[in-house]
N, C-alpha and C positions, 0 to 999 in steps of 0.2 A: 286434272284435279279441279272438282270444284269448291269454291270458296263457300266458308261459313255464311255470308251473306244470301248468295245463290241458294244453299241450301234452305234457308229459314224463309226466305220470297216462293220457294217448292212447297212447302209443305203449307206456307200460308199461316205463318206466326207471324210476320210482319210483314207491310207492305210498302210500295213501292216509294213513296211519300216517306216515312220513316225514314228508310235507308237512304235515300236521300239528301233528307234532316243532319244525320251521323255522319256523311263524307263531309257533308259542308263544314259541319265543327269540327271537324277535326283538321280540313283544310284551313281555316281560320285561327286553331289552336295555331299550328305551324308556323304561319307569318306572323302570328302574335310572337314566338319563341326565335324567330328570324329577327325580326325587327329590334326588341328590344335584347335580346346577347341571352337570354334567364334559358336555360332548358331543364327542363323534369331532371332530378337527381336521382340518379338510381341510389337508393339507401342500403341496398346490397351490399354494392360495390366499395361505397364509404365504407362501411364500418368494416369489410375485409381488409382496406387499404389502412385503417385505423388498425386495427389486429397486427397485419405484416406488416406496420411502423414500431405496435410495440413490442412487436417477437425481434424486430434489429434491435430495437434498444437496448432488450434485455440481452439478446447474446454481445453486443457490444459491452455490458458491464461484465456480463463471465469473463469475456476474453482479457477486460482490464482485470479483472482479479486472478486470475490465469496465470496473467503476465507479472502481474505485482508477486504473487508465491514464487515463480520462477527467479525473479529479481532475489528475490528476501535469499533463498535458499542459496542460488550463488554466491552472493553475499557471506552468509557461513562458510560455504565451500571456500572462499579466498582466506576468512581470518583463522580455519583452520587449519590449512596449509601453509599459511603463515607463521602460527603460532608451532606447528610441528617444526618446521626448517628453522625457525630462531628461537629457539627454546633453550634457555640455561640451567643448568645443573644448580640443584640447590644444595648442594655439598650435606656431606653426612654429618648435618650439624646438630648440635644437640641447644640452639637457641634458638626460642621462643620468638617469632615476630607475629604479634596482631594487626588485623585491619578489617577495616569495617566494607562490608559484602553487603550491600544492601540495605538491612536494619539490625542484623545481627552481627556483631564481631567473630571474626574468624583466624585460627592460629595457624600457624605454619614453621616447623621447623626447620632453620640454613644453620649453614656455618657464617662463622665473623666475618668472613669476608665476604661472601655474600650480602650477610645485614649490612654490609659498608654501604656496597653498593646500591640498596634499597633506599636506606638511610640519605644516599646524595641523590637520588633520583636517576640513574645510570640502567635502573634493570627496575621493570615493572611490573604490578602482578595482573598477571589475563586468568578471566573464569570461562571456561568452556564448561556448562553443565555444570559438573559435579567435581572437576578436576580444575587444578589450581597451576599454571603455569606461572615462569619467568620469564620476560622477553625482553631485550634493548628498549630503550624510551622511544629509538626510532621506530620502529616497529611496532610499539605500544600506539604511535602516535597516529599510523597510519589505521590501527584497528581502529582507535577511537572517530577517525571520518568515517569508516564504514558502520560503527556499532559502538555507543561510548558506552553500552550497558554494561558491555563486558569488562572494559580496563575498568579494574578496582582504584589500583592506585598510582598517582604520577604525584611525587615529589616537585613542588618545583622548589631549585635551587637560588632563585634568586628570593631574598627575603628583603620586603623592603620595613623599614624602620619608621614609626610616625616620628615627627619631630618634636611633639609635645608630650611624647613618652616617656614619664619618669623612672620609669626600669631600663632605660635602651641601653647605659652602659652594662645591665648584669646579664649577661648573655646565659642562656640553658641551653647545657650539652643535650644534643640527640640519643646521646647513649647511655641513660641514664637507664641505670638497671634496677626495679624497684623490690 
């Protein structure tokens, strides 16, 4: 094979002198790029290796957001399973208990004893969607670490009293039916 050089010295486009010329600078290109560490950048190669940097990035944030829906949706899967195996009967009651669902009041009829239990904070109401359970406070409590959207409502039963309250002796019943 002969070289492009050899070729161009044949036909007599350039002559011996020239070529010459062109190894020398290019051998001094050389030890100049020896010497001091610099070599030609291939700008190719950069900006591929810039590209397949930020094609990992971005599958690195799919795969977190991948992983966060997979979380999120277990998540439900637990408080729904939950809320099925401790789920209480709200008795065929014919009274009226409110409470407030977000910004809207929402009603729900128990029986008395039932509302007892609501009333002292013993049974709790969980919102799945569109349906409205009752569950132990235990069990409320644990929904609420995973998801506090859902528990509507937790009674707490301890009330404390200010000391410069001049009503604290007139105590209001909870069962006040209006």
């Amino acid at each position: 094979m002969v070289s492009l050089q050899e070729q161009l010295l044949k036909a007599g486009l350039v002559d011996k002198n020239k070529v010459k010329k062109v190894n020398q600078d290019k051998s001094k290109q050389k030890k100049e790029e020896r010497r001091t560490g610099t070599q030609s950048v291939d700008e190719a190669r950069v900006a591929a290796l810039d590209i397949q940097r930020k094609n990992a990035e971005r599958a690195r944030e799919m795969n977190a957001q991948r992983d966060e829906a997979a979380t999120q949706k277990a998540i439900h899967a637990q408080i729904v399973q939950m809320v099925q195996k401790n789920r209480q009967n709200k008795g065929k009651g014919d009274i009226a208990y409110n409470f407030t669902h977000g910004t809207k009041i929402e009603r729900i009829y128990v029986s008395a004893e039932v509302r007892e239990h609501l009333v002292a904070g013993r049974l709790v109401i969980v919102c799945l969607g569109d349906t409205v359970e009752l569950v132990p406070r235990v069990i409320a409590d644990k929904i609420a670490e995973r998801d506090a959207s859902m528990v509507v409502r937790v009674n707490k039963s301890s009330t404390q009293v200010d000391e410069d309250d001049p009503y604290a002796a007139f105590q209001i019943p909870d069962d006040l039916m209006w």
